[in-house]
Every structure is written in C-alpha cells, then in structure tokens.
FIFI-918507 format. One record per residue (C-alpha): x, y negated, z. Coordinates in pm, 1 decimal. Layout:
BEGIN
+----------+----------+----------+
!        X !        Y !        Z !
+----------+----------+----------+
!        X !        Y !        Z !
...
+----------+----------+----------+
// end
This chain:
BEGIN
+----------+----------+----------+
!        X !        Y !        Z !
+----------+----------+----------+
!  -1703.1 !  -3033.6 !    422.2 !
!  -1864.9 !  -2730.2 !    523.5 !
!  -1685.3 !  -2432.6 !    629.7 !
!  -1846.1 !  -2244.7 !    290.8 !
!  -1728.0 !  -2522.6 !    101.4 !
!  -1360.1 !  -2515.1 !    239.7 !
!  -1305.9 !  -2158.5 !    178.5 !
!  -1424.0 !  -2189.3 !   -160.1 !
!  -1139.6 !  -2452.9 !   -201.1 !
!   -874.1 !  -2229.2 !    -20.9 !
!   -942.5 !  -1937.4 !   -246.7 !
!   -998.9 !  -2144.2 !   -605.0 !
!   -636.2 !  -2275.0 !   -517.3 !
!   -526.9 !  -1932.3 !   -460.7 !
!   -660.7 !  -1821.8 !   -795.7 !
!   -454.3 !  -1585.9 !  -1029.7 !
!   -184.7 !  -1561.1 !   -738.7 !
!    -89.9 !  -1191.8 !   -558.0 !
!   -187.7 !  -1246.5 !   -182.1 !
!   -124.6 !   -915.1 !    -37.6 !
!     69.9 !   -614.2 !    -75.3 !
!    -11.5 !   -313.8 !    134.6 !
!    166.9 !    -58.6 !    321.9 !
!    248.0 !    303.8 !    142.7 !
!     60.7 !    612.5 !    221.3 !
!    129.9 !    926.4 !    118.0 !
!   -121.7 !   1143.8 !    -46.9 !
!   -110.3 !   1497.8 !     90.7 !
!   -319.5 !   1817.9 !     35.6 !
!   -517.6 !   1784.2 !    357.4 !
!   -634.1 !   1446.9 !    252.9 !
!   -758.9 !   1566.1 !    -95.8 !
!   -922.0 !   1878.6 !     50.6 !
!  -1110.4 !   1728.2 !    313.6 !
!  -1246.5 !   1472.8 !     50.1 !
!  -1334.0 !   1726.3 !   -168.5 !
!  -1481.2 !   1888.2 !    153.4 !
!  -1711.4 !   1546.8 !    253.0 !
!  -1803.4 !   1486.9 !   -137.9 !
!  -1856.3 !   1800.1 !   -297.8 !
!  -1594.6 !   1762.7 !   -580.7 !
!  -1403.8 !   2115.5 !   -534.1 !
!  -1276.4 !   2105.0 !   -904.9 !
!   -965.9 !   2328.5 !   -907.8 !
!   -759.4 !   2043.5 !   -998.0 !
!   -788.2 !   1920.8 !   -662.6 !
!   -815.2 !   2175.3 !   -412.1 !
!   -595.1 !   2516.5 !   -557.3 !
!   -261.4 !   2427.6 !   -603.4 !
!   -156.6 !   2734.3 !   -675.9 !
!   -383.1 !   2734.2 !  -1019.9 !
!   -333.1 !   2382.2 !  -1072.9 !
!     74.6 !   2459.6 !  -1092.2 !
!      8.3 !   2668.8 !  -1392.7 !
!   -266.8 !   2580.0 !  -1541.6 !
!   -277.4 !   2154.8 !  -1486.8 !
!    -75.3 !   1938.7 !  -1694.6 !
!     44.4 !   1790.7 !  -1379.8 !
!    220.2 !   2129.3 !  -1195.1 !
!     29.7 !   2010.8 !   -921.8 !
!   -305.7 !   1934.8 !   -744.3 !
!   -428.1 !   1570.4 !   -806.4 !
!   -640.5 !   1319.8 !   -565.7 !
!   -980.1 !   1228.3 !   -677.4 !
!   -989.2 !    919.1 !   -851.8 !
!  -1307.5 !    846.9 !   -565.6 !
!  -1046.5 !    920.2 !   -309.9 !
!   -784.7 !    665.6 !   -407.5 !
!  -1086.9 !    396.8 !   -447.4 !
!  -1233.4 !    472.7 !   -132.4 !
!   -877.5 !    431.0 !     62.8 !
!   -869.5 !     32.8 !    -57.0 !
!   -982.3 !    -95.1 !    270.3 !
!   -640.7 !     60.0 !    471.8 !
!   -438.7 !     18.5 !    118.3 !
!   -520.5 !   -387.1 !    105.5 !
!   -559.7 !   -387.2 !    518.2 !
!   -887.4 !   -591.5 !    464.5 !
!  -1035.4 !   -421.4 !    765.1 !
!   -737.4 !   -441.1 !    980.1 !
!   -886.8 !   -673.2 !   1322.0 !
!   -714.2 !  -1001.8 !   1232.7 !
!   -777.7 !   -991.1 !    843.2 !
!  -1143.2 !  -1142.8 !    872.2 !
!  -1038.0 !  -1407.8 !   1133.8 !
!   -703.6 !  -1483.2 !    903.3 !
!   -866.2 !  -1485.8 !    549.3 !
!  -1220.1 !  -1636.0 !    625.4 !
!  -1198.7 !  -1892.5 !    875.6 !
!  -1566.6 !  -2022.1 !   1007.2 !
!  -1702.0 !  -1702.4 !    847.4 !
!  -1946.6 !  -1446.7 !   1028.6 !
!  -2021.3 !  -1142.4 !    770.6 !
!  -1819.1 !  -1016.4 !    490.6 !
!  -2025.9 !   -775.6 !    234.9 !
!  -1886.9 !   -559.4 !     -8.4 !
!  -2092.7 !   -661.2 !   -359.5 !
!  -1893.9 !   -419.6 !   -580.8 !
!  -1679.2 !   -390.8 !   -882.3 !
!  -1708.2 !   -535.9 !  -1261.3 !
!  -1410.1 !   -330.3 !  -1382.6 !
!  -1276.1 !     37.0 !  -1220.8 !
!  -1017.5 !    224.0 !  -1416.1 !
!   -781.2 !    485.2 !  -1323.8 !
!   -493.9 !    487.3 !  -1583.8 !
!   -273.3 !    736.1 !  -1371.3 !
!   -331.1 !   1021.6 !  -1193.2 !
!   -212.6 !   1049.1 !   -825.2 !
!      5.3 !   1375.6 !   -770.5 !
!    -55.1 !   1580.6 !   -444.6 !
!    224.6 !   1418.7 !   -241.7 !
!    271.0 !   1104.6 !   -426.0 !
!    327.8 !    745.0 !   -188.3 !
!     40.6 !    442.2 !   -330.9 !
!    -24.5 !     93.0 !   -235.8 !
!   -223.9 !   -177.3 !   -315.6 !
!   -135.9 !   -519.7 !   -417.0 !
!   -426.8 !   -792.8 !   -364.2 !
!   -485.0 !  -1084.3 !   -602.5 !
!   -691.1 !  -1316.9 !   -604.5 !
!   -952.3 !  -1385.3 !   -920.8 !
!  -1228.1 !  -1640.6 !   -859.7 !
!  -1419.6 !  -1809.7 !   -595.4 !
!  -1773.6 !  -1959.7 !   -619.8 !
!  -2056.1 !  -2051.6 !   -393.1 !
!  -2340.3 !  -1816.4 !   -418.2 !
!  -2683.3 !  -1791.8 !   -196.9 !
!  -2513.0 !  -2002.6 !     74.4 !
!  -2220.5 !  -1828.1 !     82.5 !
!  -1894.6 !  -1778.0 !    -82.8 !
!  -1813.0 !  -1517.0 !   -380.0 !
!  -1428.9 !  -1412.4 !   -395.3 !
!  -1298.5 !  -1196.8 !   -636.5 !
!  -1044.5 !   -993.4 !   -596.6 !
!   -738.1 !   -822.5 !   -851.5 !
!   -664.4 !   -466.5 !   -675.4 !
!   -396.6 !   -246.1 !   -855.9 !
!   -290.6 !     62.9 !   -690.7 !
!     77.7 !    142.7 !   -765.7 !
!    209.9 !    472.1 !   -739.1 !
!    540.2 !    508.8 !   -627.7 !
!    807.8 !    515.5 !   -884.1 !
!    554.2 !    522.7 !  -1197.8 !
!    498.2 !    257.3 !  -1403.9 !
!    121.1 !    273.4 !  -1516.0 !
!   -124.2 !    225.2 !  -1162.1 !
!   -313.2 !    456.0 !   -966.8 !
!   -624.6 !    193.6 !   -978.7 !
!   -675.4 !   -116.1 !  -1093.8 !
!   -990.2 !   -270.6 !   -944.6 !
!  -1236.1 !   -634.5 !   -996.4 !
!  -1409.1 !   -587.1 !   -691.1 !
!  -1638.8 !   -867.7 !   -577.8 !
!  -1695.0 !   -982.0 !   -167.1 !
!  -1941.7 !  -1210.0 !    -25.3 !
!  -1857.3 !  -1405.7 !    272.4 !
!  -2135.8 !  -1612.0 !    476.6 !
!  -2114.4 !  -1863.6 !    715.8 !
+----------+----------+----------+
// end
C-alpha cells in the first residue's frame, strides 16, 4: 500500500473524531494593534479602546475576525516541528488549499484566552496526493458560542 494510500486510511478512520486541542493564548491590545498595523484594518473597534468602551457594545476593543483566523497554525500547533513528521508519515509537502465554510459567531474581547480544537472531516486521494479535511472551532474562554469555526482543506503529497 502506498504511503498516500495509508494515510488516506489513517485519517478516513479518524473521521468525525476531535484529534487536537490547542494551547490558550491570550488576546491582548498589542496583538490587535500590530495586526491592524500589518493589514490596514484601523476600525476604531479595534485599535481605540478608549472609544470602543463607550461607544462598542462590547466596553472594549475586539480582535479582527482575520486575526483570530490567521493565528490557527500556533492555535492547532500544525506547524509546531514534530506535527508534519507525527500526522503525515511518508509525506514531503503539506499545502494549505483553503476553507469551504468560515464563520465567526463570537467576537473575541481585547484580553480574552482562545484555543482551537482540531477534528477531523474527510480524507480522499486527489492529484496523487491526499485531501484531509479538517473541523477547527475556536473557543473562547468561558463563552459558550466560538470565536471561529473553520472547514479548512490541506493537501499532503508524497
């Protein structure tokens, strides 16, 4: 069987199950401003917290959603050195193919601890390689609704 083929199998089994759940991190207000400094987004909501405590609906500054998404590689550790070794044995190249579904049903409050919790969706072979999809929810710290909840698609080649 060929090492495309066995990962395939590994991940189908895996399917609908929670793999992974990351380590907190604490959203601050130097975090949000220098993402609002790299992107451009300097909406008040973000970067005044002095405005946004009287004027927001939140009494505080929030993170961009983009800021929360683009944290999932520490949130879910998939780029920590021994994840690709770990999760995709007899693999060379991992490629990021994107999302079918992004929402963000809560927002994240300057100061506010998230984490991501990894499950696994599908698996198929595709162009000689394998196709894994991948549950991401982003939990906020003593909220119920999630930060993020994220179908993002990989492709992993041999």
């Amino acid at each position: 069987m060929s090492a495309t083929a066995e990962l395939i199998e590994k991940y189908r089994t895996l399917a609908g199950r929670e793999i992974h759940v990351g380590p907190w991190l604490q959203i601050d207000q130097q975090r949000i401003d220098d993402f609002a400094r790299v992107t451009g987004d300097q909406q008040w909501i973000h970067i005044d917290p002095q405005r946004a405590a009287k004027e927001s609906p939140y009494g505080t500054t929030i993170a961009h959603g983009f800021l929360t998404l683009s944290l999932l590689p520490y949130l879910s550790q998939s780029n920590h050195p021994d994840f690709f070794s770990c999760n995709y044995p007899g693999m060379r190249l991992r490629v990021n193919y994107g999302f079918n579904k992004l929402r963000f049903p809560e927002p994240v409050l300057c100061g506010d601890r998230i984490r991501a919790r990894t499950a696994v969706q599908s698996a198929e072979e595709v162009n000689r390689g394998a196709q894994i999809v991948y549950k991401l929810t982003i939990e906020i710290e003593g909220k119920e609704k999630p930060a993020c909840v994220a179908e993002q698609v990989m492709r992993v080649y041999p």
